[in-house]
LOLO-222703 format. One record per residue: x, y, z of N, C-alpha, C, O in turn; residue number from 1; chain. Coordinates in pm, 1 decimal. Layout:
% LOLO-222703
X; Y; Z; X; Y; Z; X; Y; Z; X; Y; Z; NUM; A
...
END
This chain:
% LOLO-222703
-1688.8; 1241.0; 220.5; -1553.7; 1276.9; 185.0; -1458.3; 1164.0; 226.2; -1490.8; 1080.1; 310.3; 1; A
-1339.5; 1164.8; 164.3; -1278.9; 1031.6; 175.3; -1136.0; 1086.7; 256.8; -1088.0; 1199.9; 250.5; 2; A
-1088.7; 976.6; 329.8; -1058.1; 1027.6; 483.5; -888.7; 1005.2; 378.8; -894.1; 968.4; 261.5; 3; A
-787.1; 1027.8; 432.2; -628.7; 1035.9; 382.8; -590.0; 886.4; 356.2; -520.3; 880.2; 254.9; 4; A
-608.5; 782.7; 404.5; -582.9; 690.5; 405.0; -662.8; 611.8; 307.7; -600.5; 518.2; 257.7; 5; A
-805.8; 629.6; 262.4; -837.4; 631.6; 138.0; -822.3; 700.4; 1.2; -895.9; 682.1; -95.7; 6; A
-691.7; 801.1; 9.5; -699.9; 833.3; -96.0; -527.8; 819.4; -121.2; -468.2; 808.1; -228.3; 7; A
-480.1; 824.0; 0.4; -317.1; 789.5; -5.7; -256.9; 693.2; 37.0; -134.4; 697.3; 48.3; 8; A
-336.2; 573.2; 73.9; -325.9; 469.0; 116.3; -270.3; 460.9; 241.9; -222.7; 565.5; 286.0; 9; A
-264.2; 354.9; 315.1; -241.0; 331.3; 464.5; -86.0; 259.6; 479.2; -43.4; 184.5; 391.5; 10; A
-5.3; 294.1; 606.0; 66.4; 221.8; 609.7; 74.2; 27.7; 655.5; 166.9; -50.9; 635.7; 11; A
-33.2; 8.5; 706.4; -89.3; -135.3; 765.0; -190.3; -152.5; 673.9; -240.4; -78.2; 589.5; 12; A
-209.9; -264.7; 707.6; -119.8; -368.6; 679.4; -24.9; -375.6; 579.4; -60.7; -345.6; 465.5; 13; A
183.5; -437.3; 616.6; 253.2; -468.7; 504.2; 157.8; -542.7; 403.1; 50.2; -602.0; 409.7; 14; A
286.2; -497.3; 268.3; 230.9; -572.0; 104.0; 118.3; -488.1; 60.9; 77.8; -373.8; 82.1; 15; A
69.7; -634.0; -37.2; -76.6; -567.6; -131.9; -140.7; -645.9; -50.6; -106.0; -760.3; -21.2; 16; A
-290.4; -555.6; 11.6; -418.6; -585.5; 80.4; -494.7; -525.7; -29.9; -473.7; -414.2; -77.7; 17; A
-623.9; -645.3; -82.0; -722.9; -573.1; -155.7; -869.7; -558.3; -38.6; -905.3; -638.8; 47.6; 18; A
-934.4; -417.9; -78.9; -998.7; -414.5; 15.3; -1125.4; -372.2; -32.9; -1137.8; -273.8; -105.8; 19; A
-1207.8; -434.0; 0.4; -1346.6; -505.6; -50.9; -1428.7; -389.3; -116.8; -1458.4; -359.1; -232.3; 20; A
-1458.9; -322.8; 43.5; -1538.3; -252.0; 82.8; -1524.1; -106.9; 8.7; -1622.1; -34.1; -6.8; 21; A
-1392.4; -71.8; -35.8; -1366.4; 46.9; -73.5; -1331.4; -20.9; -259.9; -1323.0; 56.0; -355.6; 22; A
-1316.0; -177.7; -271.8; -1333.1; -228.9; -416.4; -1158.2; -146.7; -467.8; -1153.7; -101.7; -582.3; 23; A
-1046.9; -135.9; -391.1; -961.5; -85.9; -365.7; -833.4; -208.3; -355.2; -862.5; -324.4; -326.5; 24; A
-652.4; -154.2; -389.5; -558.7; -190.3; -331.0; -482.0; -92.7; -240.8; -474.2; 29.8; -249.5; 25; A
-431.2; -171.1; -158.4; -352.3; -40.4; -54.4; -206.7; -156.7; -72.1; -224.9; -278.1; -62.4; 26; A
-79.9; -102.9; -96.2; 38.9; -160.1; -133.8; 134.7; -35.3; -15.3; 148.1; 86.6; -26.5; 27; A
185.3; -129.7; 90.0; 273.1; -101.0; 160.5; 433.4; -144.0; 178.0; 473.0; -252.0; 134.2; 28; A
492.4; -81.7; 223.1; 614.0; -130.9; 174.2; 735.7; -70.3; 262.5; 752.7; 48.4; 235.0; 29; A
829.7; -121.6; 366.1; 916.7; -62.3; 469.3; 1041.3; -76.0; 388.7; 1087.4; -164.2; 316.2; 30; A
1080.0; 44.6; 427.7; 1233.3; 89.5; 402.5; 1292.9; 166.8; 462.0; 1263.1; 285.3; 447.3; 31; A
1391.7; 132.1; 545.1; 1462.8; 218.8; 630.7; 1515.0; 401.0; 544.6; 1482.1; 519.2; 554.3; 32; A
1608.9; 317.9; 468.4; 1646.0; 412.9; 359.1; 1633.0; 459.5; 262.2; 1709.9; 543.3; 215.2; 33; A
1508.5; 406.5; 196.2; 1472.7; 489.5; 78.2; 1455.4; 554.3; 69.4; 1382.2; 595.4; 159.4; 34; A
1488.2; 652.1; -34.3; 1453.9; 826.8; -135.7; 1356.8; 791.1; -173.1; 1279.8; 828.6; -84.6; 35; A
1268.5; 715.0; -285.3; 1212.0; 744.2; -384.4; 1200.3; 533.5; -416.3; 1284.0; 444.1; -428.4; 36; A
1061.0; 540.2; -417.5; 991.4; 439.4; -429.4; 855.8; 420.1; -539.4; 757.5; 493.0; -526.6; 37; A
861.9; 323.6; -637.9; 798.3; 372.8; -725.9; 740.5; 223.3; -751.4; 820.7; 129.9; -754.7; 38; A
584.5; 197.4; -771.5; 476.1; 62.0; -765.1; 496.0; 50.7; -893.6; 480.7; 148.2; -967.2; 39; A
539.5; -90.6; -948.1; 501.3; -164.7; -1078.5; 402.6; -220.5; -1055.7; 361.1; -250.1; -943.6; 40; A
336.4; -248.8; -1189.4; 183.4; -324.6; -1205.0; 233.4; -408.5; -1325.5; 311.0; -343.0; -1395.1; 41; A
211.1; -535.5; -1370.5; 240.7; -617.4; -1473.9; 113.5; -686.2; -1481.9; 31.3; -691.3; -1390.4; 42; A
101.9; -739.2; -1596.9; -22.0; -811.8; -1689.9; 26.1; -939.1; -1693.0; 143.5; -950.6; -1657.8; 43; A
-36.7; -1045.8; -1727.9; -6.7; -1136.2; -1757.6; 79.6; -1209.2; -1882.0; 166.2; -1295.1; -1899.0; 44; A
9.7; -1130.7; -1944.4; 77.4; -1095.1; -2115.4; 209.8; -1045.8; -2086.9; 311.3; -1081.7; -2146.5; 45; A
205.0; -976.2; -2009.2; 372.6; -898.3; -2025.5; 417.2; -898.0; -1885.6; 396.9; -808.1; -1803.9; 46; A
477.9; -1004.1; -1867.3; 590.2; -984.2; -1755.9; 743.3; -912.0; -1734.3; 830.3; -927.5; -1648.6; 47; A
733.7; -835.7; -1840.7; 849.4; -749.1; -1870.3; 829.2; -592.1; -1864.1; 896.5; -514.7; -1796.0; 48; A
747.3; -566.8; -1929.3; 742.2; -407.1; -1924.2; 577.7; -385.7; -1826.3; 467.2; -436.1; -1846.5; 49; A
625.5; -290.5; -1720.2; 470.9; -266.7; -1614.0; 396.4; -215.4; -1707.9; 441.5; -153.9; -1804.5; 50; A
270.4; -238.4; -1684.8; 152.0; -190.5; -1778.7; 114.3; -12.8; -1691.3; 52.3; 79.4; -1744.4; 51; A
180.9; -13.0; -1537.4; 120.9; 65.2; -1467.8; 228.6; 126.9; -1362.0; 234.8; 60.7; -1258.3; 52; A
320.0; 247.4; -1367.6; 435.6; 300.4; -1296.5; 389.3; 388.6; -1196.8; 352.2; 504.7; -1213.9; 53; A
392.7; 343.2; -1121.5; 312.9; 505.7; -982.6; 427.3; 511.0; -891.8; 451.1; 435.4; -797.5; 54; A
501.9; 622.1; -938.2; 565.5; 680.1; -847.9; 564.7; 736.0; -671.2; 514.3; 847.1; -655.0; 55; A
600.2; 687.6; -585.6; 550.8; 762.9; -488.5; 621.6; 859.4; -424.9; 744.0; 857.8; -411.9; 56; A
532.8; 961.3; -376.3; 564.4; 1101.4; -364.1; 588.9; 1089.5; -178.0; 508.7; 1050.3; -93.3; 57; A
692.5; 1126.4; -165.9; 752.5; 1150.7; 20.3; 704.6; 1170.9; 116.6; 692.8; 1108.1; 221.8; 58; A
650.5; 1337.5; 53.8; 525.8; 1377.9; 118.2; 426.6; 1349.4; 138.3; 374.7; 1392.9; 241.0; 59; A
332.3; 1239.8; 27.7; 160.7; 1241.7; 49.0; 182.5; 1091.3; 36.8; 69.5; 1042.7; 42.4; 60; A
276.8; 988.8; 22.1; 309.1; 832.4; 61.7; 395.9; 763.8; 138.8; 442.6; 651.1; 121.8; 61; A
418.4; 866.0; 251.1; 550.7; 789.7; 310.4; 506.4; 821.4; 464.5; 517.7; 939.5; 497.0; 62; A
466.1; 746.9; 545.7; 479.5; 727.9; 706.8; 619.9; 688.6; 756.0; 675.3; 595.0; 698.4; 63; A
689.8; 758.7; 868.5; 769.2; 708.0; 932.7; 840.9; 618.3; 809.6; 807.2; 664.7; 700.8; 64; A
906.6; 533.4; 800.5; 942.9; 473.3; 701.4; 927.4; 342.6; 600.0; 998.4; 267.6; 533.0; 65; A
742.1; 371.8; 643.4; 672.3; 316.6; 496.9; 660.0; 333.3; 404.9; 752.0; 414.6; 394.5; 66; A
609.1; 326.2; 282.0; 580.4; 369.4; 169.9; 457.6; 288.9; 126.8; 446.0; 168.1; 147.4; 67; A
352.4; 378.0; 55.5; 219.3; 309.6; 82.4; 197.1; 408.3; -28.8; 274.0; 494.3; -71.9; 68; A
48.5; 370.1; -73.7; -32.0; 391.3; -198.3; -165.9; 321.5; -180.6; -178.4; 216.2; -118.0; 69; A
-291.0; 403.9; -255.3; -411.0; 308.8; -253.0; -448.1; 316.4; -394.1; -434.6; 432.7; -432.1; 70; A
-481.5; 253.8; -469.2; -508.4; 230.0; -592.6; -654.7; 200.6; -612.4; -671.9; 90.5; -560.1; 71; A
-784.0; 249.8; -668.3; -842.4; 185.2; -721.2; -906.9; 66.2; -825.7; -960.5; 115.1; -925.1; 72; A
-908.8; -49.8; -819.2; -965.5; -127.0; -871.8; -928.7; -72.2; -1033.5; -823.7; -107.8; -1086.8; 73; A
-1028.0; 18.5; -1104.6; -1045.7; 60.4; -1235.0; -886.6; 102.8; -1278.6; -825.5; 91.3; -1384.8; 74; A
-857.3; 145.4; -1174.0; -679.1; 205.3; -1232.6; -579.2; 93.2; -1225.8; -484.5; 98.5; -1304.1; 75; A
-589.1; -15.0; -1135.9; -498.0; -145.5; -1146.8; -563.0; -239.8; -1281.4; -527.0; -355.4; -1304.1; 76; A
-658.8; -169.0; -1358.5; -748.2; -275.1; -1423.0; -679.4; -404.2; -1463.1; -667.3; -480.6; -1367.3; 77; A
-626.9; -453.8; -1587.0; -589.4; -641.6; -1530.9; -444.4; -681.2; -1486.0; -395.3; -793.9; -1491.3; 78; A
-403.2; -599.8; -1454.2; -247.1; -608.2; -1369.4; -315.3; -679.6; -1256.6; -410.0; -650.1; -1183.7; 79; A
-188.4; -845.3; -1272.0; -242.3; -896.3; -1132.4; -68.5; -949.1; -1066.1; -81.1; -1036.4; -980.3; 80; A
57.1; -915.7; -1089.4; 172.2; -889.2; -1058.0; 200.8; -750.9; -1014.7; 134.6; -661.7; -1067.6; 81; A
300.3; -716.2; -915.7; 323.4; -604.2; -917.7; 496.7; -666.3; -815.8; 535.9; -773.9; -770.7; 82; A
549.0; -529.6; -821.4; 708.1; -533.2; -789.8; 746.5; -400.5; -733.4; 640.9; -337.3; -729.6; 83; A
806.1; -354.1; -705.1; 884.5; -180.4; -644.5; 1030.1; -214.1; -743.9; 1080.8; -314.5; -794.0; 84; A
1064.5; -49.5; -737.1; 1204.8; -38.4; -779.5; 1222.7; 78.0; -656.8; 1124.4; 120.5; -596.0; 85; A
1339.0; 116.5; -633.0; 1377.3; 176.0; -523.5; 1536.2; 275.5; -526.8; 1645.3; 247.7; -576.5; 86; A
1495.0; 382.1; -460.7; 1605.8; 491.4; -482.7; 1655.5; 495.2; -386.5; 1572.9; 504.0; -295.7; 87; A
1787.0; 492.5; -342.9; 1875.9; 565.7; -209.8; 1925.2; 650.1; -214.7; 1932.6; 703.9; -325.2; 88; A
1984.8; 709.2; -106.3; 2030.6; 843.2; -61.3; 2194.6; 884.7; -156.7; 2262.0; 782.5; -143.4; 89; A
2244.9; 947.7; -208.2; 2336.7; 900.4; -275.1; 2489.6; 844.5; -202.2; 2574.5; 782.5; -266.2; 90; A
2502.8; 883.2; -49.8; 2606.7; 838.4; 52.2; 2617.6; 722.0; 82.8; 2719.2; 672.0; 130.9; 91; A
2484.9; 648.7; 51.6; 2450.7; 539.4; 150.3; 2517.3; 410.7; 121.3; 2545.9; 320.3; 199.8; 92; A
2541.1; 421.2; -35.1; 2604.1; 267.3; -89.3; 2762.7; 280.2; 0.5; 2832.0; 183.1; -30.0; 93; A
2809.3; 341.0; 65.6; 2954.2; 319.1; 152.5; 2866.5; 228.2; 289.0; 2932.2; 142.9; 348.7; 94; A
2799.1; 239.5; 308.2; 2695.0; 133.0; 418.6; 2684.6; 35.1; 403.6; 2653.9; -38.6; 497.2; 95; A
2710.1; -22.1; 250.3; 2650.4; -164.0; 221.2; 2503.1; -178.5; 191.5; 2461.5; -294.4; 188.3; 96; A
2405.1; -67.6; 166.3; 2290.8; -115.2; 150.7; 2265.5; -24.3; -5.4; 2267.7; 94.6; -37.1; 97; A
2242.5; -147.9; -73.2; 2238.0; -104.4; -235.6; 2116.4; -91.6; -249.0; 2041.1; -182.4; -213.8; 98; A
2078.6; 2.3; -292.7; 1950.8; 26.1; -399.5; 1963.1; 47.0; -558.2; 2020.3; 140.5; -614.1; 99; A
1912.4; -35.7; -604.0; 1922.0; -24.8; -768.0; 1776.6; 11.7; -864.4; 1687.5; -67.7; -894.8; 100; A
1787.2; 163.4; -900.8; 1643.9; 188.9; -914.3; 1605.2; 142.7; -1066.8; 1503.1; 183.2; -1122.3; 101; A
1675.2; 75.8; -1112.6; 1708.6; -0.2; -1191.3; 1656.9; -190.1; -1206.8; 1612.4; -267.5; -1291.5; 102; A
1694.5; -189.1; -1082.0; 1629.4; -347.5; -1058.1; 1473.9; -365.5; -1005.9; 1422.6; -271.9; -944.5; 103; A
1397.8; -488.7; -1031.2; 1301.5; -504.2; -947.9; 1335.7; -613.1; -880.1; 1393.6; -721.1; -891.7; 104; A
1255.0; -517.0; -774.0; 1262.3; -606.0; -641.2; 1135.7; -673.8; -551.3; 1018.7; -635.8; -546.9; 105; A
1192.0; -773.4; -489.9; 1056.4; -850.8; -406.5; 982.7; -808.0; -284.4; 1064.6; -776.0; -198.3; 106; A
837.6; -792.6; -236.1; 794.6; -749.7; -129.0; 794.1; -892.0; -49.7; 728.9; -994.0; -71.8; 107; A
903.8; -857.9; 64.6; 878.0; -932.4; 178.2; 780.3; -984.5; 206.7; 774.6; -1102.6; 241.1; 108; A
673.4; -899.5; 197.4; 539.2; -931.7; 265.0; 448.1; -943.7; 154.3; 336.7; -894.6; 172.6; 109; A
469.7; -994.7; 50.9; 391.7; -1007.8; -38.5; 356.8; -1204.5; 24.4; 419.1; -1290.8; 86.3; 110; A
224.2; -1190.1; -40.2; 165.5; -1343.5; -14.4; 166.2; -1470.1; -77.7; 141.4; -1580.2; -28.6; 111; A
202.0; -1436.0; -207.9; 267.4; -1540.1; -326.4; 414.3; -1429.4; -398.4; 431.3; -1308.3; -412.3; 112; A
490.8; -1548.0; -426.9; 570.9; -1564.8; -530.7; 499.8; -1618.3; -684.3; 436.9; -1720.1; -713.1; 113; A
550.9; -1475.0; -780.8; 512.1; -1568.2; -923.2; 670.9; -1602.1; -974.1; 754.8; -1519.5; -938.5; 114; A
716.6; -1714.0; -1052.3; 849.6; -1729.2; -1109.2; 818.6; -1766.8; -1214.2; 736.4; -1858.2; -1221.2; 115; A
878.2; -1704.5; -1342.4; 833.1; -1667.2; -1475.4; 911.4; -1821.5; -1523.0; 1006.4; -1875.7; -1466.5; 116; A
854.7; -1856.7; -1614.8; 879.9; -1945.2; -1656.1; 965.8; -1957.6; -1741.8; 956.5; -2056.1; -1815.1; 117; A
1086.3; -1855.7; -1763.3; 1283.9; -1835.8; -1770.4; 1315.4; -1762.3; -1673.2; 1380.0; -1657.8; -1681.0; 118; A
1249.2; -1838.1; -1524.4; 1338.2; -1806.0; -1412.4; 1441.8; -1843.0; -1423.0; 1465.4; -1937.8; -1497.9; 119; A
1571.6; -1760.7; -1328.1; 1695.6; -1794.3; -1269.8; 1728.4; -1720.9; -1201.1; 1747.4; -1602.5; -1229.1; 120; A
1743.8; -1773.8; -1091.0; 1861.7; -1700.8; -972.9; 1872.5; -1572.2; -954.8; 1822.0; -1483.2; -886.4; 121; A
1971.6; -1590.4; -1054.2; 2093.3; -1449.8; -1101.1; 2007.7; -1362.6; -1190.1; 2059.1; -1259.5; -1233.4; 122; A
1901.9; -1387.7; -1217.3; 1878.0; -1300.7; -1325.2; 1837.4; -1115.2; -1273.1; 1812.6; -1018.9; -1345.6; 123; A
1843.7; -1122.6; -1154.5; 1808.0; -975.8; -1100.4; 1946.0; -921.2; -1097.9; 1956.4; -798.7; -1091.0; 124; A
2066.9; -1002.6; -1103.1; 2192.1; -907.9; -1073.4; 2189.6; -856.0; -1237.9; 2224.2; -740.5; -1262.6; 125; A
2150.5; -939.8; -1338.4; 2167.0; -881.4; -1466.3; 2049.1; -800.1; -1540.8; 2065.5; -763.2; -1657.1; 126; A
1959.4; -780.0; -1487.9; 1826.2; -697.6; -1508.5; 1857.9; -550.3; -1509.6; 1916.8; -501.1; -1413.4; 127; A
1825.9; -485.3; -1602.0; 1860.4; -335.6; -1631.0; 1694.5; -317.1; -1696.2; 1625.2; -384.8; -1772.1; 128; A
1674.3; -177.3; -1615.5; 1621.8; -81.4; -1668.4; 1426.6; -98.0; -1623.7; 1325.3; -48.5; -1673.3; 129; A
1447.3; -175.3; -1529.3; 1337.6; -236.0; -1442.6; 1256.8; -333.1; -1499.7; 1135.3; -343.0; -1482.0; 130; A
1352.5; -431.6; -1594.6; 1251.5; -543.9; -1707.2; 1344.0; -611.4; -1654.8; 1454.6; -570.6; -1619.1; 131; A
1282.0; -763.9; -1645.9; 1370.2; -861.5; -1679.1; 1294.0; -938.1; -1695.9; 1189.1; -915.7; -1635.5; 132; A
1297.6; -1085.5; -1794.1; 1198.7; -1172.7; -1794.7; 1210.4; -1287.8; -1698.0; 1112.3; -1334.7; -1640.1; 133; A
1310.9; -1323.6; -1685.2; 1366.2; -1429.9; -1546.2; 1359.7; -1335.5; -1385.0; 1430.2; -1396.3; -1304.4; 134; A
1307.8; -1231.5; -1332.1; 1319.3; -1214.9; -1248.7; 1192.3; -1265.6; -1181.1; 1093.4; -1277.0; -1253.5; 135; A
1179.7; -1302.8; -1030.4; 1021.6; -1365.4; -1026.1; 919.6; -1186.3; -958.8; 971.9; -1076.8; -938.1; 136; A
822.3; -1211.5; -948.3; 744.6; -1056.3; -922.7; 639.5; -1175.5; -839.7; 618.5; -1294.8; -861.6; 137; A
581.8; -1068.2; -724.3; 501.9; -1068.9; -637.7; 331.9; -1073.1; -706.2; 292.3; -972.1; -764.4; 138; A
244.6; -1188.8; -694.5; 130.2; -1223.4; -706.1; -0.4; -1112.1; -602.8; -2.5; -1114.9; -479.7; 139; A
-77.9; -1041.2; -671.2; -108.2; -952.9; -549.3; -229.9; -994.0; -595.9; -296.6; -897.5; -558.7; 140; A
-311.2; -1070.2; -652.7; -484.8; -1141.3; -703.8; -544.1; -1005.9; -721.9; -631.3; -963.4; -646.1; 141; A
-489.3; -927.5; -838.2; -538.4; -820.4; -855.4; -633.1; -815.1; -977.8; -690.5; -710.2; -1006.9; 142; A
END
């Protein structure tokens, strides 16, 4: 039987860890304030629209204030980019800390940078609807 952390992924190690033994990804991810956290998967072919949206659920993906997921191999099949989009509390933007569940965003702890080749800058302040082709997305050798 497969223990919680193989089936809901672990909070450790941050980022995407692929893991051998279980032929598995585990994608972690800290946020003080997030509601609602949701894993993109992108192809190579398409750096715009995720091939693969996994929402994560509060209850059965969230430690203390991680957010984590384990994915099998067959279900990431050739998605080898991936990104988060991210929800906040609705009070919180008077704090200064924006969440745009709308934008994608970068994992800190991710181990490569990919930058699409009509990178720019700015292009995440103008990205709607969790596409953009200039935004850069996280390399996870998936």
């Amino acid at each position: 039987m497969a223990t919680w952390s193989e089936t809901e992924g672990s909070p450790q190690p941050p980022g995407a860890t692929w893991l051998e033994k279980e032929k598995s990804y585990n994608f972690s991810l800290y946020s003080r304030h997030a509601t609602g956290v949701t894993l993109l998967l992108y192809t190579a072919r398409d750096l715009v629209n995720p091939v693969l949206r996994v929402p994560l659920n509060h209850l059965i993906h969230k430690s203390g204030r991680i957010w984590h997921c384990r994915l099998p191999a067959e279900k990431v099949a050739n998605a080898c980019y991936y990104a988060y989009s991210v929800e906040e509390p609705d009070n919180l933007s008077s704090e200064c800390n924006y969440f745009d569940p709308d934008k994608v965003l970068v994992d800190p702890h991710c181990k490569a940078v990919f930058f699409p080749p009509d990178f720019r800058r700015g292009a995440r302040i103008e990205c709607r609807k969790g596409t953009c082709r200039r935004a850069p997305l996280q390399y996870a050798a998936v």
